[in-house]
PLY file of the C-alpha trace (Angstrom):
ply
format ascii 1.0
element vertex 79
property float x
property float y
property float z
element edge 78
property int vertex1
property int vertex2
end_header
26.32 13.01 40.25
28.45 10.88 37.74
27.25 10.25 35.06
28.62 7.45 33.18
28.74 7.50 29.38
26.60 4.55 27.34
28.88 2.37 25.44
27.23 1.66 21.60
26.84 -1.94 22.91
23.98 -0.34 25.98
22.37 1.86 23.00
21.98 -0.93 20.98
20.40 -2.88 23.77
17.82 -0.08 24.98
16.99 0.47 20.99
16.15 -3.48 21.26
14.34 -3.45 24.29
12.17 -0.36 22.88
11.82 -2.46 19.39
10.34 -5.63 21.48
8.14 -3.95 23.37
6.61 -2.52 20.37
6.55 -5.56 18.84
4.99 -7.30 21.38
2.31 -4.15 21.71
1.91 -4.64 17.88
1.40 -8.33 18.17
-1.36 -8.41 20.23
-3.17 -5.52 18.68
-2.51 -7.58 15.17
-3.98 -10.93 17.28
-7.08 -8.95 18.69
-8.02 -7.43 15.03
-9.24 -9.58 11.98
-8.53 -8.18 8.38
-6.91 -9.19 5.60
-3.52 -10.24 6.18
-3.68 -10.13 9.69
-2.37 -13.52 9.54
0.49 -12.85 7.52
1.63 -9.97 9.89
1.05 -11.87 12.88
3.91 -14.40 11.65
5.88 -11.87 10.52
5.40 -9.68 14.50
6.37 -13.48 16.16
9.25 -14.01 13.38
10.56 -10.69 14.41
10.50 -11.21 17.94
12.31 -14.22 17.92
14.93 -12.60 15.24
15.75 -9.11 16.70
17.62 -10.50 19.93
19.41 -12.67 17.80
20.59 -9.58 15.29
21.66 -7.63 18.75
23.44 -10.56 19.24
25.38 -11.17 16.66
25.87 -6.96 16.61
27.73 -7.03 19.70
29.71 -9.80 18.95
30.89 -8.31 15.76
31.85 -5.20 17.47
33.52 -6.85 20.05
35.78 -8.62 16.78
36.28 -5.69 15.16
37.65 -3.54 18.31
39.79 -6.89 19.30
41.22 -6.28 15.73
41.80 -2.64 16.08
43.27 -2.95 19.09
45.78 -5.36 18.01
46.74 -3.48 15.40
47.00 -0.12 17.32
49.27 -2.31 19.85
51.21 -4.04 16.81
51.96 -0.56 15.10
53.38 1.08 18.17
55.97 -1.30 18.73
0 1
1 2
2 3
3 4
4 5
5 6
6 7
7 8
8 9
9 10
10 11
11 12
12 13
13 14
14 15
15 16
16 17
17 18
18 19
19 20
20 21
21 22
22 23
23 24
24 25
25 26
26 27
27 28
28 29
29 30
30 31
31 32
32 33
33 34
34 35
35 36
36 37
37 38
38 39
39 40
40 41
41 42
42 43
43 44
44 45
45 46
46 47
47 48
48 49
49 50
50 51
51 52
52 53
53 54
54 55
55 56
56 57
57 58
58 59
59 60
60 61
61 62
62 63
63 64
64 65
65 66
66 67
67 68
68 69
69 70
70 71
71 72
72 73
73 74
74 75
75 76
76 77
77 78
């Protein structure tokens, strides 16, 4: 079998997919219960729903930047 090695980009995507679905488990366990400052944790489970796909975004897009940028300069020095 060949195994294929994960590229940071994949980790960082299976990390966020993990994250979610404990968010979303921790969401509706937060929605079900009633104490003090469930409220305020509730927000804070849907605010961080909404706002760790958008960190993995912008992740991968930085890395892609900063390995365009190494690459050019690995190409640029070997001339």
């Amino acid at each position: 079998m060949d195994k294929k090695k994960k590229t940071p980009k994949q980790i960082a995507a299976l990390v966020c997919v993990g994250l979610l679905l404990l968010l979303y488990l921790a969401t509706l366990v937060v929605a079900c219960l009633n104490f003090p400052g469930a409220d305020r944790l509730f927000q804070a489970c849907l605010v961080a729903t909404v706002g760790l796909p958008i960190l993995l975004w912008i992740y991968i897009w930085l890395f892609g930047k900063i390995k365009e940028r190494r690459q050019g300069q690995d190409n640029s020095n070997g001339k």
